[in-house]
C-alpha positions as CSV (number, residue, x, y, z in Angstrom):
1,X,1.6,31.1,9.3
2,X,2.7,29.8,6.1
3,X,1.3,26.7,5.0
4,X,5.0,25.0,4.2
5,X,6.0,26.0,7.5
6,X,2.9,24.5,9.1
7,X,4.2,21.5,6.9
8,X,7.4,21.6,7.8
9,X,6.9,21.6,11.2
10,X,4.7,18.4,11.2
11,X,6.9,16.6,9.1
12,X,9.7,17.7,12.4
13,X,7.5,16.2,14.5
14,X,6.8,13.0,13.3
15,X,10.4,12.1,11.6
16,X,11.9,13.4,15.2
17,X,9.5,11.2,17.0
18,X,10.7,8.1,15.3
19,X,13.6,8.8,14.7
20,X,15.3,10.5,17.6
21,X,12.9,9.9,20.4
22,X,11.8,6.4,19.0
23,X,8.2,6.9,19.5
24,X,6.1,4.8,18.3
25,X,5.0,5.8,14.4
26,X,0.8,5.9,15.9
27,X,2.6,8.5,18.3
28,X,4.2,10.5,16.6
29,X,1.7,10.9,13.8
30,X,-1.2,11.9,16.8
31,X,1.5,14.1,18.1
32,X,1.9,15.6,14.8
33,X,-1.7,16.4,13.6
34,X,-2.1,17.9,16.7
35,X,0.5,20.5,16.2
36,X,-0.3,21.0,12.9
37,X,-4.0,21.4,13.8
38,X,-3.1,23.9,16.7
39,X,-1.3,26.3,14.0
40,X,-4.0,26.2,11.2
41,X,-6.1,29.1,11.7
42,X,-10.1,28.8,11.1
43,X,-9.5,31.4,7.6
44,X,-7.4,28.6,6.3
45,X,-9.6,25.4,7.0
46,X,-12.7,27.2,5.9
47,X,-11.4,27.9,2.7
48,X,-9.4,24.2,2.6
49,X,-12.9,22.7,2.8
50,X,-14.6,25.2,0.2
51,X,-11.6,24.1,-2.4
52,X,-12.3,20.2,-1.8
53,X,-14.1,19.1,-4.9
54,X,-14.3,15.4,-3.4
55,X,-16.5,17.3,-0.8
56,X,-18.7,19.0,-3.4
57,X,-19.0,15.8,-5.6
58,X,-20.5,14.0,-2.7
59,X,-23.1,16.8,-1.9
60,X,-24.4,17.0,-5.3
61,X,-24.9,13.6,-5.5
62,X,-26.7,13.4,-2.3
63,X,-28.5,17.1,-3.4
64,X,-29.5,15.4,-6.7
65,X,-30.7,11.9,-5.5
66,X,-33.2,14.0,-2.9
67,X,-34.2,17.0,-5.4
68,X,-33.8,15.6,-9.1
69,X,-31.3,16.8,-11.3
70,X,-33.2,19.0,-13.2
71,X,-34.2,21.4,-9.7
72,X,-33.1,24.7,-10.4
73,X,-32.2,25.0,-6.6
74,X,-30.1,22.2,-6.7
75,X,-26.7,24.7,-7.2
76,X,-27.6,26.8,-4.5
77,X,-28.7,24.4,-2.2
78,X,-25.0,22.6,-2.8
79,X,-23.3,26.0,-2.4
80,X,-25.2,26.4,0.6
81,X,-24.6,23.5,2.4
82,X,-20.8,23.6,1.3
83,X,-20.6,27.1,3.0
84,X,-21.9,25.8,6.1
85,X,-19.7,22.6,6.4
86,X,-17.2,24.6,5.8
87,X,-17.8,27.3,8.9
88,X,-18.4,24.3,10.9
89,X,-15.2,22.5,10.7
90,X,-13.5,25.9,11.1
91,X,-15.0,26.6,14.1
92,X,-14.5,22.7,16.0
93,X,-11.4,22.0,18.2
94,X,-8.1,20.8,17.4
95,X,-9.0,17.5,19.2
96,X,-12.5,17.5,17.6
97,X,-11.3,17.4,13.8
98,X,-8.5,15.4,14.8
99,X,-10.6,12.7,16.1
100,X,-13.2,12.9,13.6
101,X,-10.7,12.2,10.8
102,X,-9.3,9.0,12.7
103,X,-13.3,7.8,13.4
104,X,-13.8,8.3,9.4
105,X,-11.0,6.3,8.8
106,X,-11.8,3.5,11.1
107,X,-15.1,3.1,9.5
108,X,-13.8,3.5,6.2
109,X,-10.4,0.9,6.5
110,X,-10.6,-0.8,9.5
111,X,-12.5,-4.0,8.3
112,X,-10.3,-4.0,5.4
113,X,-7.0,-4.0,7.3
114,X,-8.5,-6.6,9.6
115,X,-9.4,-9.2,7.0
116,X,-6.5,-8.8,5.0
117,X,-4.2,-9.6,8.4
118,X,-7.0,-13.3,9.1
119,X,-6.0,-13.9,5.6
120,X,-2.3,-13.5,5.7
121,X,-1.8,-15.4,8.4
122,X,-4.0,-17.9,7.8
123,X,-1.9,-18.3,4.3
124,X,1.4,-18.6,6.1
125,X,-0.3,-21.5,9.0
126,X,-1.8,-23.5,6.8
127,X,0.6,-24.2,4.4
128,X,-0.8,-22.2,1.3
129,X,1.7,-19.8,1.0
130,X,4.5,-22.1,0.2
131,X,2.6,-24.5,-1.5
132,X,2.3,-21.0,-3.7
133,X,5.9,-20.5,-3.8
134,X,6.8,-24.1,-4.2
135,X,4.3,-24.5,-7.3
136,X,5.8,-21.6,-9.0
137,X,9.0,-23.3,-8.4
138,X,7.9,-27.0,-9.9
139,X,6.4,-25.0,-13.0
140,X,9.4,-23.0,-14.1
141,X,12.2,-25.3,-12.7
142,X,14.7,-24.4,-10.5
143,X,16.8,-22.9,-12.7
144,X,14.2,-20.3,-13.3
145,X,13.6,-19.7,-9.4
146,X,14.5,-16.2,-9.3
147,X,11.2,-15.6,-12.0
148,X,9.5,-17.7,-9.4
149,X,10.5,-16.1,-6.6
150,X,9.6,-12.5,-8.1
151,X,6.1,-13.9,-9.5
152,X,5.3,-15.4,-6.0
153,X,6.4,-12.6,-3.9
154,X,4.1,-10.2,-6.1
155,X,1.6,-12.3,-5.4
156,X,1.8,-13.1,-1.8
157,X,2.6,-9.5,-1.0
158,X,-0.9,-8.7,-1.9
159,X,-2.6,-9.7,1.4
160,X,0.9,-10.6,3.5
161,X,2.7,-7.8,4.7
162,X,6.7,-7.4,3.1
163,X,8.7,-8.4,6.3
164,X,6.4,-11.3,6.9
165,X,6.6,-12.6,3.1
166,X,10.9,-12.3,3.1
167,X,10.5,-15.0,6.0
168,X,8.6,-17.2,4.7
169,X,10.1,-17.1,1.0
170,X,14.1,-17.1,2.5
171,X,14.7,-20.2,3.4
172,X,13.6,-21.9,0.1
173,X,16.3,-19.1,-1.3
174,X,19.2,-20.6,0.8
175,X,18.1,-23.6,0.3
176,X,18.4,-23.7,-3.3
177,X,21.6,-21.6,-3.2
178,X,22.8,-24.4,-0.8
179,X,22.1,-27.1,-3.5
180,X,23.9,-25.0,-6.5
181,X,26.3,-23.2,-4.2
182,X,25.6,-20.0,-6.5
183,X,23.0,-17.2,-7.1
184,X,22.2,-16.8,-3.7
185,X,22.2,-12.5,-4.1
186,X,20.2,-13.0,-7.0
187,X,17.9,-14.9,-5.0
188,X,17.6,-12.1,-2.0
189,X,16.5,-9.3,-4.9
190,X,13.8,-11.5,-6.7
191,X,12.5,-12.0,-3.5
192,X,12.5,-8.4,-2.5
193,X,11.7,-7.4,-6.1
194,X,8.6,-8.9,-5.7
195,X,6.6,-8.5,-2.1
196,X,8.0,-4.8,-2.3
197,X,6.4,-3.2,-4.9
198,X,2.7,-5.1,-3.8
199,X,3.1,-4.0,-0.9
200,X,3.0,-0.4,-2.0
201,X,0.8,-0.9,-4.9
202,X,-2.1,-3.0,-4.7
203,X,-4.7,-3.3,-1.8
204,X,-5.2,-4.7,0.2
205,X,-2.3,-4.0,2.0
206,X,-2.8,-0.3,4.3
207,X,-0.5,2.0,2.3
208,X,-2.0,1.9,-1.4
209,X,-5.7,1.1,0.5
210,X,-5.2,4.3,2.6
211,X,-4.4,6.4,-0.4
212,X,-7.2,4.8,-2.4
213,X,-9.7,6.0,0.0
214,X,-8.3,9.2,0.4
215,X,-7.9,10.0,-3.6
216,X,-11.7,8.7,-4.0
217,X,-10.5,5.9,-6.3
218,X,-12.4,2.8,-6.6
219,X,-10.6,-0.2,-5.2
220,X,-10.9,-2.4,-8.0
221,X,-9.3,0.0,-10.6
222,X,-6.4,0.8,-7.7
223,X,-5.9,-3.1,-7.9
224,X,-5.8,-3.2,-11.6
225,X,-4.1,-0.3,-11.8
226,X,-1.3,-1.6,-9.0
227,X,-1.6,-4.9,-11.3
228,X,0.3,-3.3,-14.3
229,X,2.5,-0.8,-12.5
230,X,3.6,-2.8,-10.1
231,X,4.3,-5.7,-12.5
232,X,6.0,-3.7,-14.6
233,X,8.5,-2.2,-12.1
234,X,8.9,-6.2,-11.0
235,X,10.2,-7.0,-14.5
236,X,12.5,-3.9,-13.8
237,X,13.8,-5.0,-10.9
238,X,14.0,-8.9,-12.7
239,X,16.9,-7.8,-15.2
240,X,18.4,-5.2,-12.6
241,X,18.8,-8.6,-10.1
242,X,20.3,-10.0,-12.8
243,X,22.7,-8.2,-13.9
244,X,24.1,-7.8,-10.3
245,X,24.9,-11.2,-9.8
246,X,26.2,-11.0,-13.0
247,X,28.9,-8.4,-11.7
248,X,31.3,-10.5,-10.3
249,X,32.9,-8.2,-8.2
250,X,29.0,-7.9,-6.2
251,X,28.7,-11.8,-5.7
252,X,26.9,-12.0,-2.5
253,X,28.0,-15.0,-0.5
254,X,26.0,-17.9,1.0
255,X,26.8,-17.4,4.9
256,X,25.5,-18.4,8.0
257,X,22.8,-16.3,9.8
258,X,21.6,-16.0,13.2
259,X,17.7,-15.6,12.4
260,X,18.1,-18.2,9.3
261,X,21.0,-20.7,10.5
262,X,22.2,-22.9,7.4
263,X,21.1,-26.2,9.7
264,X,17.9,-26.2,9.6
265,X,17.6,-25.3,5.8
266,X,17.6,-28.8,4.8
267,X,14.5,-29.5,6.8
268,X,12.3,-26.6,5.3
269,X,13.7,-27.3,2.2
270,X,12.5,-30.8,2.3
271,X,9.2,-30.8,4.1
272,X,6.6,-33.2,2.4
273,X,4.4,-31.8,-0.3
274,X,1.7,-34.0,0.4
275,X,0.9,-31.9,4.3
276,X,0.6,-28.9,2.4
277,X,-3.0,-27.9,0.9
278,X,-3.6,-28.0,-3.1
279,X,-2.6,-25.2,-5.1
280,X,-6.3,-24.4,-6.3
281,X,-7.4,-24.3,-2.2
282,X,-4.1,-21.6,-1.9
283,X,-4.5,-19.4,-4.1
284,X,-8.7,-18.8,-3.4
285,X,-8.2,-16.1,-0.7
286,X,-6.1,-14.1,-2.8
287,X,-7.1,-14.0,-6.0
288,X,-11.2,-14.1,-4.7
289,X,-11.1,-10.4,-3.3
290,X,-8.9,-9.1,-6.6
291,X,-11.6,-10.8,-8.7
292,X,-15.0,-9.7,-7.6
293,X,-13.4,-6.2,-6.8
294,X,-12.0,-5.0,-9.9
295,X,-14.8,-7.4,-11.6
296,X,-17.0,-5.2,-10.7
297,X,-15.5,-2.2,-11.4
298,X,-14.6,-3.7,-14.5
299,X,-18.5,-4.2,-15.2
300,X,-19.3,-0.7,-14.5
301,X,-16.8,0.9,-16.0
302,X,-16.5,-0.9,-19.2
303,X,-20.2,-2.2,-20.4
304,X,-22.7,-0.4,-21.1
305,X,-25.6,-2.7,-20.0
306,X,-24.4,-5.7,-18.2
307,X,-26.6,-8.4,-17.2
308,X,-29.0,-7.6,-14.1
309,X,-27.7,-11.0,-12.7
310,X,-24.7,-10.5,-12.9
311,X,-24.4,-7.1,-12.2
312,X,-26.7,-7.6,-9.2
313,X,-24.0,-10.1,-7.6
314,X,-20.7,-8.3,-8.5
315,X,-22.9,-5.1,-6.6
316,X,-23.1,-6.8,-3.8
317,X,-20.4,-9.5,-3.4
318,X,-17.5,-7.3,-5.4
319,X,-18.1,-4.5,-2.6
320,X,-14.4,-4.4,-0.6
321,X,-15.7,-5.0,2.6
322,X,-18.2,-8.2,1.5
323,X,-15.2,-8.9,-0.6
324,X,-12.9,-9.0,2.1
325,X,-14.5,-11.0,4.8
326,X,-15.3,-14.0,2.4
327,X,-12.1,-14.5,1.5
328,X,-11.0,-14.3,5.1
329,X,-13.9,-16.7,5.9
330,X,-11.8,-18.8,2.9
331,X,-8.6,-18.5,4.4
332,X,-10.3,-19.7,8.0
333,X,-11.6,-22.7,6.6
334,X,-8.2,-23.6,4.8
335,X,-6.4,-23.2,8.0
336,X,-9.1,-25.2,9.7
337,X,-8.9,-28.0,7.3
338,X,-5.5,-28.3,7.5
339,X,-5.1,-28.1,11.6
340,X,-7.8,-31.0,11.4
341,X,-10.6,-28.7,12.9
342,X,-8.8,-27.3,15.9
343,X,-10.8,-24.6,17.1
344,X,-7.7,-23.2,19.7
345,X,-5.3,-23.3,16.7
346,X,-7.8,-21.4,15.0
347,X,-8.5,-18.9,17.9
348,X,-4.9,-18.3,18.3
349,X,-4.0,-17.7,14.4
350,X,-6.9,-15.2,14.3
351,X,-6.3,-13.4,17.9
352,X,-2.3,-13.1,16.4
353,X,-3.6,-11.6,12.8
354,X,-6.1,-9.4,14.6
355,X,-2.9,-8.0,17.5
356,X,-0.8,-7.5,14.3
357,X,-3.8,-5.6,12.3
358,X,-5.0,-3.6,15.0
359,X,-1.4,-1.8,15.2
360,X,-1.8,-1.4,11.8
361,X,-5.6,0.4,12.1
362,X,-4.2,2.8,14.9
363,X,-1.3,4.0,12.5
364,X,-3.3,3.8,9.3
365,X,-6.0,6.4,11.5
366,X,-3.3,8.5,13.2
367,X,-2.0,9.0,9.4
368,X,-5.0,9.9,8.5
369,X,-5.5,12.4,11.5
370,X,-1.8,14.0,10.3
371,X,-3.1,14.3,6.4
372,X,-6.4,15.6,7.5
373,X,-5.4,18.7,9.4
374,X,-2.4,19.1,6.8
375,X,-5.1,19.3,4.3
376,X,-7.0,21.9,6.1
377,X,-3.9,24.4,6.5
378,X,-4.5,25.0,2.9
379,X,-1.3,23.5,1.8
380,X,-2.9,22.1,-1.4
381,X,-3.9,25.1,-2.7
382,X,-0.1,26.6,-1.7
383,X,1.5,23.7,-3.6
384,X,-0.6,24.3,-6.4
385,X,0.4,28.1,-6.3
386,X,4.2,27.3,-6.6
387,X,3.3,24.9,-8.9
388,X,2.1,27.3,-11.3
389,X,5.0,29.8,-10.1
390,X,7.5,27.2,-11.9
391,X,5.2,25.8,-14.4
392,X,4.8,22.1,-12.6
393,X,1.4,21.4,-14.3
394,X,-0.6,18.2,-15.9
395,X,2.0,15.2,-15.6
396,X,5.0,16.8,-14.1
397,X,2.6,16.8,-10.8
398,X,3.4,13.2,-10.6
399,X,6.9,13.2,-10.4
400,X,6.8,15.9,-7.6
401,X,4.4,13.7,-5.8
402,X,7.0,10.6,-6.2
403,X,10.0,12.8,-4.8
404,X,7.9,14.3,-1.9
405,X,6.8,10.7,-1.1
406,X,10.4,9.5,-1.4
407,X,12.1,12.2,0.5
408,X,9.8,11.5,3.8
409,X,10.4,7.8,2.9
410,X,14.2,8.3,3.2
411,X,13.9,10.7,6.3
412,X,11.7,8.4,8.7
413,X,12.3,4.8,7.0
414,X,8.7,3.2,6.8
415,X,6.9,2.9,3.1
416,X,3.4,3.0,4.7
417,X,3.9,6.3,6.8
418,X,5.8,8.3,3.6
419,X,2.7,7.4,1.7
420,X,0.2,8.3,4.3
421,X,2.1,11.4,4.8
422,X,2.2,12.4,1.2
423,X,-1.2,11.7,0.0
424,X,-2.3,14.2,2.9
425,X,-0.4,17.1,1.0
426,X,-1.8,16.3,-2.3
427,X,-5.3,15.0,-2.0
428,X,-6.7,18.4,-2.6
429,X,-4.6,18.3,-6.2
430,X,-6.2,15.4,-7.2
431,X,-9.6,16.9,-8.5
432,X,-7.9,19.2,-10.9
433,X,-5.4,16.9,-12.3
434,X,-5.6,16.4,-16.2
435,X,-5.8,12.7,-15.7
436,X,-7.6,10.3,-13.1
437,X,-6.3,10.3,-9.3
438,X,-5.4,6.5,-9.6
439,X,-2.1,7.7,-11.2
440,X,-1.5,10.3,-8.2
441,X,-1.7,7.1,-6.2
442,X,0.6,5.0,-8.3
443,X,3.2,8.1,-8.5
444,X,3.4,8.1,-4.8
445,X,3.4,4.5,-4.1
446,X,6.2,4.0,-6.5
447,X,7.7,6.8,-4.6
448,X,7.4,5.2,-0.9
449,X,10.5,2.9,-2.4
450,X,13.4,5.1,-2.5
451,X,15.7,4.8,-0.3
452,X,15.7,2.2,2.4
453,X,18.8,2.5,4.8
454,X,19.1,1.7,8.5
455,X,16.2,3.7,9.9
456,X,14.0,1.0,7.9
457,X,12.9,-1.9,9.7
458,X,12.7,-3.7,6.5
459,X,16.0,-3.1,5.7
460,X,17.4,-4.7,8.3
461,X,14.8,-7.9,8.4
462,X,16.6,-8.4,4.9
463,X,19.8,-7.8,6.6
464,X,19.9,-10.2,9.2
465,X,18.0,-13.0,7.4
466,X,19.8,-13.3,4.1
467,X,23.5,-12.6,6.4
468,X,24.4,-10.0,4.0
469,X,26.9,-6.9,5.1
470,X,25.8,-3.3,5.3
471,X,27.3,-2.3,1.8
472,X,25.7,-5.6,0.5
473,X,22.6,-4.7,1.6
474,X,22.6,-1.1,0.0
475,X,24.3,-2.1,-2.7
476,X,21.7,-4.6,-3.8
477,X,18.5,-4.3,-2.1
478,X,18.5,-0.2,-1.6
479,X,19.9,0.4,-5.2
480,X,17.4,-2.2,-7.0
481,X,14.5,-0.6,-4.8
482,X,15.4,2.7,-6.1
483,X,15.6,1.5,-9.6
484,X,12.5,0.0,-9.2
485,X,11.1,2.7,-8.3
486,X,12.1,5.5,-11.0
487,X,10.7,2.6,-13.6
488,X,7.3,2.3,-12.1
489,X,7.4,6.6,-12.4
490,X,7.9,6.4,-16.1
491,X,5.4,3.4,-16.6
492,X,2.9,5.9,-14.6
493,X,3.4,8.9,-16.7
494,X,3.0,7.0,-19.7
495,X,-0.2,5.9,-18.6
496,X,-1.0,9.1,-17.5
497,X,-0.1,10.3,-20.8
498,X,-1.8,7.3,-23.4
499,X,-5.1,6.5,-21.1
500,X,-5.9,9.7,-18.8
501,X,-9.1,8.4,-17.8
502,X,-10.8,11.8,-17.0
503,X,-13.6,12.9,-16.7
């Protein structure tokens, strides 16, 4: 069978889960690598795993580290034991590669996703999130709030997942639009403009982590990477806001909400400073993991002989995992310092982040499953075929991946499953790609944007929080997503274009 039919089929499968039979999106992405595994046939994943270079990278590295990389047998030896890798996974089960794909995964993400969830809601417990939001306020006054609000949702939408950052940041919007009794739509989008393009762009949130490890590209230059992309499409979305509320005709009206009622603004609004922790204590468990990662990619990328010292600690303290778990051991003792010690406060914020992370894992895993088997129909080496057939080579790859991602995106409503769906169909692309992968993972996080509607959860968290109609919603938070979106493409191709990175 066709490798786009096998495609189609899967995609069927998963968007028909969640959206008509409401399955659950770890469902539905098990159910569909298993029925895309069951149509691959062993000809096709033999010859999948022969054309994965990320495959034959890794056993010449491990061939040359054992045999030297002058050993004359050292290409044979590699050819060899690509060959037989490659009859091997042919020849397992559906269930067998299935599972083995969500196991790699696991090991690969899952104390990743885990920490990042400890430090998220430790920042939201213990104050340090909107001492965050409320510094960013004091520094650029309130007239500059929406700057503040986009600033501080970028940077909070790091380790805190979207939905969760709109709460926290919503009621200091109403609040303020309560006290000037204007801007209050202007508000919503700087607040959506910026937790929505982290979450899609830098790590350690699952989406752009997931398609990190599946691209091969080093976490700290996906950060960095995310860093200017992302903050570029903020700035995007910045004037867009702006001129919205500048249209008249779109004012979007303070109103009562059930989620967010107007009456107990004024107590949110006006909650002492003084309980919340310092700014310096805040800001440690998110900008720690950003620093010693891309730090020490940084290092090793860009000097030629850095000090042993310091290269020695970045080694071992800028690795993601190491990374990862001090900061949630950070974030732990912020929340501990500000509960006063309480160990069952403390139990209960963790056992909550860990509930919320482990759903997470599963999904992250089943997507992984689903782009595994997709990967092993072949369909990257299809793709590539009618890629050539209409001349779709070097950058123009991008914007196809960026309209594949945002098609599955609009068809099934979550940002994380379009990504983890997408990468699956082009990870075999990326070893062959003009440029480095890192902007094959930008191109389809910026495309996980486009368009959210009322299959999206998000969409109607926003909804129902800010009291906004249907058309307001799409009108202002749909529309600047998409613009968003289109601007972080063109910021990626002309990346792509200026600083390829190859090899």
């Amino acid at each position: 069978m066709d490798p786009l039919i096998v495609l189609l089929i899967g995609m069927a499968v998963v968007v028909g889960g969640v959206l008509w039979l409401r399955l659950h999106a770890f469902v539905a992405l098990i159910g569909g690598a298993l029925v895309v595994g069951a149509l691959s046939t062993p000809e096709r994943i033999e010859q999948s795993v022969m054309n994965d270079s990320r495959i034959e990278k890794e056993m010449h590295k491990q061939a040359t580290n054992r045999l030297g990389k002058d050993d004359p047998n050292l290409t044979n030896l590699v050819q060899v034991l690509h060959k037989t890798q490659a009859q091997h996974t042919a020849a397992q089960s559906v269930i067998s590669r299935v599972t083995t794909a969500f196991g790699k995964a696991c090991g690969s993400l899952g104390i990743l996703i885990a920490m990042a969830a400890i430090i998220g809601k430790c920042l939201l417990e213990s104050g340090g999130a909107e001492r965050i939001v409320r510094s960013a306020l004091g520094w650029l006054g309130e007239k500059r709030a929406p700057l503040a609000f986009t600033g501080s949702g970028f940077l909070l939408g790091t380790p805190v997942f979207f939905d969760t950052v709109f709460y926290l940041m919503i009621p200091l919007g109403k609040a303020l639009a309560m006290r000037f009794r204007e801007n209050y739509g202007l508000y919503i989008m700087t607040i959506v403009a910026g937790a929505t393009m982290a979450h899609s762009l830098v790590p350690p949130t699952p989406g752009p982590l997931f398609v990190a490890d599946q691209l091969g590209v080093e976490l700290g230059l996906m950060i960095v990477m995310g860093l200017i992309v992302g903050t570029v499409a903020c700035a995007t979305g910045y004037v867009y806001a702006k001129w919205i509320n500048g249209e008249s005709k779109w004012h979007v009206p303070l109103r009562d909400s059930v989620d967010s009622p107007l009456a107990k603004l004024d107590e949110i609004a006006k909650r002492d400073d003084n309980t919340l922790p310092s700014l310096g204590l805040s800001l440690l468990p998110v900008l720690l993991p950003i620093v010693l990662i891309a730090g020490n990619t940084i290092l090793q990328k860009m000097v030629a002989e850095p000090p042993s010292g310091l290269a020695g600690f970045l080694s071992l303290f800028g690795d993601k995992n190491i990374a990862l778990i001090i900061s949630a051991a950070v974030a732990l003792g912020l929340l501990a310092l500000q509960k006063r010690g309480d160990k069952q406060a403390l139990a209960d914020s963790v056992q909550a982040a860990l509930a919320s992370g482990g759903v997470v894992i599963l999904i992250t895993a089943a997507g992984a499953s689903f782009g595994t088997v997709l990967q092993q129909t072949n369909i990257a080496a299809r793709i590539g075929g009618l890629a050539a057939e209409f001349n779709i080579t070097g950058l123009l790859v991008l914007p196809m991946a960026f309209f594949v991602t945002a098609i599955v995106r609009t068809a099934q409503g979550s940002a994380t499953v379009s990504m983890i769906t997408s990468v699956g169909i082009f990870t075999g692309m990326a070893g062959g790609l003009p440029f480095h992968p890192v902007y094959l993972a930008m191109a389809i996080g910026c495309g996980s944007k486009p368009f959210p509607w009322m299959n999206d959860s998000g969409f109607w968290v926003i909804n129902r929080m800010s009291g906004m109609t249907l058309r307001e919603s799409i009108r202002s938070v749909s529309f600047l997503m998409t613009v968003m979106a289109i601007d972080g493409l063109i910021a990626v191709m002309l990346l792509a274009w200026l600083l390829p990175m190859s090899d």
